[in-house]
Each structure stands twice: as structure tokens, then as C-alpha cells.
N, C-alpha and C positions, 0 to 999 in steps of 0.2 A: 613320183609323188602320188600320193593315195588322193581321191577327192577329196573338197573340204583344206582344211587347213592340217594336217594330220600330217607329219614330213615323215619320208620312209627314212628307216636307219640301218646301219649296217646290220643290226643288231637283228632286225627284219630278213635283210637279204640272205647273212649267214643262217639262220632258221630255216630260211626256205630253201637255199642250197643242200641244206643238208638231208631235207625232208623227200626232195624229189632228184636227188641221185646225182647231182652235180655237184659239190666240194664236201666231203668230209674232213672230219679232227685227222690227222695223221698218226698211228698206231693206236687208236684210240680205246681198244680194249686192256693197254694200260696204261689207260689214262691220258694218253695224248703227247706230243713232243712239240714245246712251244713253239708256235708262228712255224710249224711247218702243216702242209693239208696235200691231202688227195681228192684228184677228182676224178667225181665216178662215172658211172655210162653214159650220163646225157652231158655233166661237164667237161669229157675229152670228145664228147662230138661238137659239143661247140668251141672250145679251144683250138680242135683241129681245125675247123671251119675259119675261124678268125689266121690263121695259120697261113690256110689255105687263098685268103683273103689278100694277104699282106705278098705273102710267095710273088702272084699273079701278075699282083697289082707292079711290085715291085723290079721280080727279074722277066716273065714272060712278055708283060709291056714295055720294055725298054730293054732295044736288042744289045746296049752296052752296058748292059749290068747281067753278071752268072752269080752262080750261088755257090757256097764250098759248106761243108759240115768239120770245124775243126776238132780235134781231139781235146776235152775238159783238162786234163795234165798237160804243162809242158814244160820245158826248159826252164831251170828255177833263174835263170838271167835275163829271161823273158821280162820278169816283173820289175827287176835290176833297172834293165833300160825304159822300161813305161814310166818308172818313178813310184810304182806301186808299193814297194818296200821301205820307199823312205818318205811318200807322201800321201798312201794312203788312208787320213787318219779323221774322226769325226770329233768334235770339240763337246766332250760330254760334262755336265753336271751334274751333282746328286743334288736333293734336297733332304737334310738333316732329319726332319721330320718324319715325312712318310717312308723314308728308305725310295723312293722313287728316282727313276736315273731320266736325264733327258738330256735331247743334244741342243746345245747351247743355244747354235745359230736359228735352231725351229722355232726354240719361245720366244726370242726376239722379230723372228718372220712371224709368227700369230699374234706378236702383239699388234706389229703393222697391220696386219689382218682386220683388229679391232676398230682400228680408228679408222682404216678403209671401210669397214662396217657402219661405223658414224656418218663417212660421209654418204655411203648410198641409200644410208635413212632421210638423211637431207636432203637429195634428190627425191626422193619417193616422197614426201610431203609436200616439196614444192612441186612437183610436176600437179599432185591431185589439187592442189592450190588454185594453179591458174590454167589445167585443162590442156586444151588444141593450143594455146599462148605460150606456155612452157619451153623456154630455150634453153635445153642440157649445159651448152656449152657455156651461153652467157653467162648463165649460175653459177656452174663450177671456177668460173673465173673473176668471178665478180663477189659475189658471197664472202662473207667478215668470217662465218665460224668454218665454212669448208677450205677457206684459205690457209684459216690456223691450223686445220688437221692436214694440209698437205705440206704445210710447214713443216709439222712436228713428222710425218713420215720421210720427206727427205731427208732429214734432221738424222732421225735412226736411222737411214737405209746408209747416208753417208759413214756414220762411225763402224757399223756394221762391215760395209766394203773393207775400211781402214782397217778394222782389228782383223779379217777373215784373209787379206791378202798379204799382212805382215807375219800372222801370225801369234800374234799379239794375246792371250788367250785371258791377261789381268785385264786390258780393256775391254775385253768381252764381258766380262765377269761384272766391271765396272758399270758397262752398259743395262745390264740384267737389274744392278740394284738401282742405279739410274730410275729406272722405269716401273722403278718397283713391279716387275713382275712375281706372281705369288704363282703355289706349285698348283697345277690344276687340278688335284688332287686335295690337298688338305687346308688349301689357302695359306698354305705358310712360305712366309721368304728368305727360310734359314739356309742357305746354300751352301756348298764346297766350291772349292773354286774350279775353274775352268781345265780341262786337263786331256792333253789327246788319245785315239784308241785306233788302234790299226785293226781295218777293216778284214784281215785276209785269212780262211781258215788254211792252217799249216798239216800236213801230213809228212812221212818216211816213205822213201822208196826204196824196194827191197826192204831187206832182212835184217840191216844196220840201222839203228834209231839213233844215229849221229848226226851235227849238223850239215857232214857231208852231204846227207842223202836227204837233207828238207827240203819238200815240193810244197805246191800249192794248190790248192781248188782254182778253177780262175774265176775273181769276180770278177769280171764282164768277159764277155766275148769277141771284143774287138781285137784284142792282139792274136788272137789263133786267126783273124784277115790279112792282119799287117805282114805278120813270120811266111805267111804265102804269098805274100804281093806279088814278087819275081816269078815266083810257077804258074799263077796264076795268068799272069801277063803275059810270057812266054808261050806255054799251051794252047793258051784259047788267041792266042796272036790279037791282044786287044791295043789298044790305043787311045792314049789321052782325048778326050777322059769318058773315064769309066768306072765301074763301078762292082763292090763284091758283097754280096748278102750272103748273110747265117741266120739261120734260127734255134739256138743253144741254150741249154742251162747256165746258170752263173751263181756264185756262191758269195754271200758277205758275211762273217760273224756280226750280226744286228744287234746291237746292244737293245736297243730300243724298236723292236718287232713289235708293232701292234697293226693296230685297223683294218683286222683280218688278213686280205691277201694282199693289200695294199702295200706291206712291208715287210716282204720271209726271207729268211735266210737262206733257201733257196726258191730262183725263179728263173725264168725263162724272159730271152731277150729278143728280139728281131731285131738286127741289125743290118743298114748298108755302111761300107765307107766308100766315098767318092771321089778318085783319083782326079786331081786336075792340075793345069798349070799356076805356077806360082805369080800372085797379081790377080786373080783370075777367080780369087775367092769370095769377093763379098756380093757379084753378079751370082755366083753360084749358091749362096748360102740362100739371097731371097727368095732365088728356084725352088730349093727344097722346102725352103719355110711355106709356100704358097701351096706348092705340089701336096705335100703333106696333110697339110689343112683341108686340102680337098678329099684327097682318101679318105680323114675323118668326117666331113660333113655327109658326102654321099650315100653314107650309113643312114643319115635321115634320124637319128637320137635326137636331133635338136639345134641347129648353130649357136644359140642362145651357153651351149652348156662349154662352148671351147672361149679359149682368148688363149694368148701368147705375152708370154713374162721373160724378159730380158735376164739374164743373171745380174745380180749383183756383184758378183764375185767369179771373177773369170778363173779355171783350171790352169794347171799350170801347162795345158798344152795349147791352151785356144787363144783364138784372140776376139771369137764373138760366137756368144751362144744363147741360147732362148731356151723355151718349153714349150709345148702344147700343155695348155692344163686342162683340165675336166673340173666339171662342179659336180663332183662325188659326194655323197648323202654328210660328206664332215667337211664343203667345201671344194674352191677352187684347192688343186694340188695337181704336181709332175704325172703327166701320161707320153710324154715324148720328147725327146732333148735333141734339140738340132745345132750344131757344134760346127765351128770349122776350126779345125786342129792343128793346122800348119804343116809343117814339117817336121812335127815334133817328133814322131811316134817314126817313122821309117829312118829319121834321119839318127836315131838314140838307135836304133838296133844294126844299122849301121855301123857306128861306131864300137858297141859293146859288140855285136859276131865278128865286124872286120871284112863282112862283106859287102861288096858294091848295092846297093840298091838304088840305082839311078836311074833316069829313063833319057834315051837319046828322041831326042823331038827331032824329026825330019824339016818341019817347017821350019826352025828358029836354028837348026843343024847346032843344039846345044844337048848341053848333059844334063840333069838336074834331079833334085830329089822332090818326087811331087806332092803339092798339100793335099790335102783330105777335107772334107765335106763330109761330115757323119749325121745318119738320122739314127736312132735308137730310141724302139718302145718297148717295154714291158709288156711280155704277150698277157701276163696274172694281171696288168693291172687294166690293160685294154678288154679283158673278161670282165673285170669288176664293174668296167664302164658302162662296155653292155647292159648289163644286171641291173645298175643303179639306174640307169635310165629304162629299163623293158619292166622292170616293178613295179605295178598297179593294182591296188586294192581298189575295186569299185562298186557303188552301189548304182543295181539297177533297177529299171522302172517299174519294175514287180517288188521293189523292194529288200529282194534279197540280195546278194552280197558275192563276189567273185577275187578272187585272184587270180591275175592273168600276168605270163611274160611277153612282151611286146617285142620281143627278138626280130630284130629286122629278118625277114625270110629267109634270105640267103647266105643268115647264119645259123639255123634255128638247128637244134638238136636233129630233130625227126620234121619233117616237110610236110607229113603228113600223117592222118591218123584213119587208118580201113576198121569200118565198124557197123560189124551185121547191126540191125535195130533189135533181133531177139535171135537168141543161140540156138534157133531149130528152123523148121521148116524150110532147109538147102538154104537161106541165108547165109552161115557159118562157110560153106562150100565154095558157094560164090563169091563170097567177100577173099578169101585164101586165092582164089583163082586170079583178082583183079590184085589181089598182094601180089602175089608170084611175078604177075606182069611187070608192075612197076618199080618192084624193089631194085630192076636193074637202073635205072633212072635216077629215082630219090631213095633218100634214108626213108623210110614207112615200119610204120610201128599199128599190128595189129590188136585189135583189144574187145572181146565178148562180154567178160564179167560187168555184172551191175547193169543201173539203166543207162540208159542212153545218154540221160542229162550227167548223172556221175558222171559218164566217160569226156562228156565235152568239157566238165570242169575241171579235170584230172590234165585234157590235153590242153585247157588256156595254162593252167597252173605249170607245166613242162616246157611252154612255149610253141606247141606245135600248130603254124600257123593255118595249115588247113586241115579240115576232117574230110569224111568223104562217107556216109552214111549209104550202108544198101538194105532196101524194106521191098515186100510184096511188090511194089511197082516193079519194081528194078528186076525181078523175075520174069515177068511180062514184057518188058519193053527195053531190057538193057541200058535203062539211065538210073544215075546216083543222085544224090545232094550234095554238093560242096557246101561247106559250112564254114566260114570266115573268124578267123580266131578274132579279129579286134571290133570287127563291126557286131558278130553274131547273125552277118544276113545269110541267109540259105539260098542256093538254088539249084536248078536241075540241070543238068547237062547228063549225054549218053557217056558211055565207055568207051566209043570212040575216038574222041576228042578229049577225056580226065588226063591225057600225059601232055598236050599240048597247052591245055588249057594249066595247070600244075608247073609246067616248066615256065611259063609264061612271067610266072608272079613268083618264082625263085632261084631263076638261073641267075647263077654270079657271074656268067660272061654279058649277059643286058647291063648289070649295075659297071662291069668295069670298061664297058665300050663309054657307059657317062660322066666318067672321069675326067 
């Protein structure tokens, strides 16, 4: 959020991604290929970082979880036994008017939205009301109009569940006019009706473009875990329970791609699944719900910006599952879905390959096919999080005016910025030398052109948390300046201690020993 009252928008972020070399339009010299994007030098350094984050966090800390990299193609009965071919499907709407499409079940979750917005306006006036006296709790349960608005949101969440788990798609339809929701677009509530869309892009294998030989993209990456459960478990000689991480692409035809990276048609997933015994799942699920939540706060973006949202509408392979949401620049919305899956997914591929996928438990001296524990985050949308939260427009006490990314350090593009104070007098020499040093350590990004003050606004704007300036002094007595991207305070320390002192305030093994 910028100071003042001024809300940053995507609209902001994508501007500045694109301006300082971290997400471009995708093919964009013609013209662009909707909701798809690239990112550039500083946004696969930080992608990779966040990557690298998750990896760590994930398989190197917990010695019963490995990692496998599956193949994007596979088996077209793969999708068969997931349900993906005959259930993978989004409840879309047009509105007559604008020509604009939408999926059904979202306008109805942002109408909820709205009246949730009612009521944290009615907290926020009565807290300023009655000050240090203010009971959240008593009010929201006591209160005549926040009552009526939790009324009417259970009210819709209930028919919502009803038509989403039947499948019901006239009651959907009914509910929309119900509620008279209007297109957000043109305000009109001339609708079509409700109608499904299968999410999966299709391609030919080989040289025959018959239905013989149709494959699939995979949208998610969780069945390229499941189809290796057995090799995976045999090889590494693992043991209930345990656990398999990927970090893959995944492909959905999006009818409805918007809010930048927040929704593409292609993206990138981190995923674990987590083998366990059967019964054994709802101890397991709070684990991960708790453990998760901590990975994200650690980052230090905010606690304020996470909460956790129950489904309303369970999958047809769960039997409970949640979100991590984020308050991203258009609201709370999905940064991570923590699922427990049953048996659903090893014990269908079972059946359709015909092979055993069982596990003999030594304690229990039984067979059984074990449930799963899944966490999956969107690595595109836990970047956008980043972003949304590290974007700050600010005015300082001179007056003039900054944009800075507040990238946690030990995600930041470049760690640091080596920056003669003027491009002569062996300056330029010595700064290259103290590069050379520590480019083995950190990412460093060397830079002479312009003044000095450009260059510090250049490295808040890219996010790089520290500079490291060498002047006349630093010739005579071998000390720098470190220069602090959030605070702006400067100070001196020698050349002897810059990698100690640098590693200190970016290494990502300190953040994951605080986990």
C-alpha cells in the first residue's frame, strides 16, 4: 500500500514488473498471447528464490519427504482414473450484454464478499465508537444489522454448496438472479444460463490426429506423484508417512484469465502429497494447515495479509479442505489449498492400471491403500504475493518521492548493489575487485552509470536490499557503506567483514532454522 490512502493495484504492479525486468506480455511484439507472460532477469531470480524457499523448507527439512520431477505428458488414463475427464469442469456464465463470460460460482463468492464487506465496515465504526471498550466478539454476535448480514451469507453459502455439489447448474443460475447480481462490467443482469466447461488442454501424439492418440497437458501436477508412489516408496525405502514434492508446470484452458498472473493458463505449482495411514487424517491435515501458515508468515509480508477459508464445496476426492488466502491488491483470494484426499487418487489408479498399490504396515501387519495429505501453492501467485505486499510508493522527508520493493531479503533478485561513487579515480577498479569477491556468495549486481542517488533509486525500485557504495575513503582505509534499501540508513564497515556482515541479513538457512 502506497502512504496516505492511495491502494496500490495490480494495475501498478504489472507497470512496474514490466518496467524493471520482471514479468513481461508474452510474445509481445505481436501483440501478446492472452494471460500468458514471461519473466525476465530479475523475475526468474526471484521466482527461482521463492522456489528455492519452498524446496528447502519442504524436502531438505523434513528427512521423510524427497522430491521427484514428473514428465508434463502422460498416460491419457491417467486423467480417466483422477476424474479429470469427466469432472473436470468450471460452471460458466455469459452476460448477454457485454459479451463477457464468468464463472458462475465466483459472482456468487464476491457477492458474499460484499456483505462480508458490510460487515467489517460495522466493526470498523464501532470499534472507533467505543475505542480500548470495543468487544469484536460481543458485537459481531450481538449486533441487529451484522446478524442480518451473516444470516443472509449463510443463506447463500448454503444453496451455493447445494447446487455446486449436485451439480445442479439451474439452481445456480436461480441463485445469481436471486441476488440479483449485475455483470461487473456493464451493470446489466441479462444472463445465459449456467453451463459446464472442461478445463483440460487436448493434444495428438505422434503423427495420427485420431482420438486414438489424444493426450493431455496436465493441469496440475499432482498425478505425475501418485503414478510414482510405488518407485518412489520402493527406492528411497520410505515409510508411512511420508511424503513427495514437485515443482512443475501445469496447464488449464481458462476461460476466464484475468488479474494478471493471478489466473494463466499456464503456471507453475509446488506441490507435496503426503502418504499416511488411513484414520489418521484429520491429525495430519491440522499439521499441515499450521506448518504451512508458518512458512508463510516467516516471510514477515504481514500476518494481518493471510487467514484460512474452509471450502464450501468439497472435490470429489476430499473429505476436507481449506485455503491459505492472501489480501492481494483485488482482495482476500486462493494462495494455497491444503486438501486431504483420501484414497481416492492411488486407489482409482489402482483400479484402472490393475496394479497393486498398496502399502504393507509392519506395525498393524496389514495391507492398505494409503490417504494423502496434499498442500499445493501456485509458485505465479505466491510471486504476485510477494510483489503485492513489497510495493511501496513513498514520500520522503525531503519531499520527494520513491518507489521501493520491500522484497524480503532472502528473496530479493540481487542481495546487493556494488557501486563506485564516481566512474574514475581506481574507484570503478576497486569496486569490480570487491564484486569478483562476493559474486561467489550473493547474487550482486554491479552499476557506474548516473549519480549515485539514481543508482540507489534504480536498486529500491528492483528490490535490492543492500547497496554497498566505494568513495575516496574506501581507497585509504578499505571500508564501504552499506546502505539499507527500507530504512535508507548508511554505514561504514571494512571489506573484511561486507560478506559476513551481507550474509547475516540474507541467508535463507537463519530464516529456515525460524520455522
Amino acid at each position: 500500500m502506497a502512504n496516505g490512502d492511495e491502494l496500490i493495484t495490480l494495475k501498478n504492479i504489472a507497470s512496474h514488473c514490466k518496467e524493471y525486468g520482471f514479468i513481461y506480455p508474452s510474445s509481445e511484439i505481436y501483440d501478446g498471447l492472452s494471460a500468458t507472460y514471461d519473466y525476465g532477469p530479475n523475475g526468474s531470480e526471484l521466482k527461482n528464490n521463492i522456489k528455492d524457499y519452498w524446496w528447502k523448507a519442504m524436502v531438505r527439512m523434513n528427512e521423510n519427504i524427497v522430491g521427484i520431477d514428473a514428465a508434463i505428458f502422460m498416460h491419457p488414463t491417467t486423467w480417466k482414473a483422477s476424474g479429470h475427464v469427466d469432472a473436470f469442469n468450471d460452471p460458466l456464465i455469459d452476460n448477454k450484454d457485454s459479451k463477457k463470460r464468468y464463472r458462475a460460482d465466483v459472482l456468487i463468492e464476491d457477492q458474499i464478499a460484499k456483505i462480508q464487506g458490510k460487515i467489517d465496515k460495522e466493526v470498523s465504526k464501532a470499534a472507533k465508537r467505543f475505542g480500548d471498550a470495543f468487544d469484536q466478539e460481543q458485537f459481531l454476535n450481538t449486533n441487529e444489522r451484522v446478524l442480518k448480514y451473516q444470516s443472509q451469507i449463510s443463506e447463500i453459502e448454503e444453496k451455493l454448496k447445494a447446487s455446486m455439489g449436485s451439480g445442479n447448474l439451474k439452481a445456480m443460475k436461480d441463485l445469481i438472479d436471486e441476488l440479483e447480481i449485475a455483470d461487473p462490467v456493464s451493470g446489466s443482469r441479462n444472463w445465459t444460463d449456467v453451463r459446464q466447461f472442461n478445463l483440460m488442454f487436448s493434444t495428438e501424439l505422434g503423427s495420427v490426429a485420431d482420438e486414438s492418440g489424444k493426450i493431455y497437458l496436465r493441469p496440475e501436477t499432482a498425478q505425475g506423484i501418485f503414478v510414482n508412489y510405488l518407485n518412489v516408496q520402493k527406492t528411497s525405502r520410505m515409510k508411512l508417512p511420508f511424503g513427495i514434492a514437485q515443482i512443475g508446470k501445469a496447464f488449464r484452458n481458462e476461460i476466464i484469465a484475468r488479474q494478471f498472473i493471478f489466473r494463466m493458463r499456464e503456471f507453475e505449482q509446488m506441490e507435496m502429497q503426503f502418504f499416511i495411514q488411513p484414520g489418521s487424517e484429520k491429525e495430519w491435515y491440522e499439521h499441515w494447515k499450521e506448518k504451512r501458515m508458518r512458512w508463510h508468515k516467516a516471510l514477515g509480508l504481514g500476518d494481518d495479509r493471510y487467514r484460512f477459508h474452509d471450502h464450501l464445496n468439497l472435490a470429489h476426492y476430499a473429505n476436507a479442505a481449506c485455503d491459505i488466502e492472501f489480501n492481494f491488491p483485488m482482495g482476500f483470494k486462493e494462495l494455497e489449498g491444503i486438501h486431504s484426499r483420501t484414497n481416492f487418487d492411488l486407489g482409482s489408479h489402482e483400479k484402472f492400471s490393475g496394479k497393486k498399490l498398496q502399502y504393507f504396515d509392519n506395525n498393524t501387519n496389514e495391507s492398505y491403500v494409503p490417504y494423502v495429505l496434499e498442500t499445493s501453492i501456485g509458485l505465479d501467485r505466491m510471486f504476485l504475493a510477494v510483489m503485492s505486499a513489497a510495493y511501496q510508493e513513498e514520500k520522503l522527508e525531503d519531499g520527494s518521492e520513491r518507489t521501493v520493493l520491500k522484497i524480503p531479503p532472502v528473496l530479493a533478485p540481487n542481495k546487493v548493489a556494488v557501486l563506485p561513487l564516481v566512474d574514475k579515480d581506481g574507484l570503478p577498479e576497486k569496486a569490480l575487485k570487491i564484486m569478483d569477491d562476493i559474486k561467489f556468495d550473493f547474487n550482486a549486481i554491479y552499476e557506474a552509470k548516473d549519480s549515485i542517488g539514481k543508482r540507489y533509486r534504480r536498486q529500491d525500485a528492483i528490490g535490492t536490499p543492500y547497496c554497498v557504495t566505494i568513495d575516496n575513503e574506501t581507497m585509504e582505509d578499505d571500508s564501504v557503506t552499506i546502505r539499507d534499501r527500507d530504512t535508507m540508513q548508511q554505514e561504514r564497515v571494512s571489506i573484511a567483514e561486507l560478506k559476513d556482515r551481507l550474509r547475516d541479513k540474507t541467508d535463507l538457512n537463519k530464516l529456515l532454522r525460524s520455522i
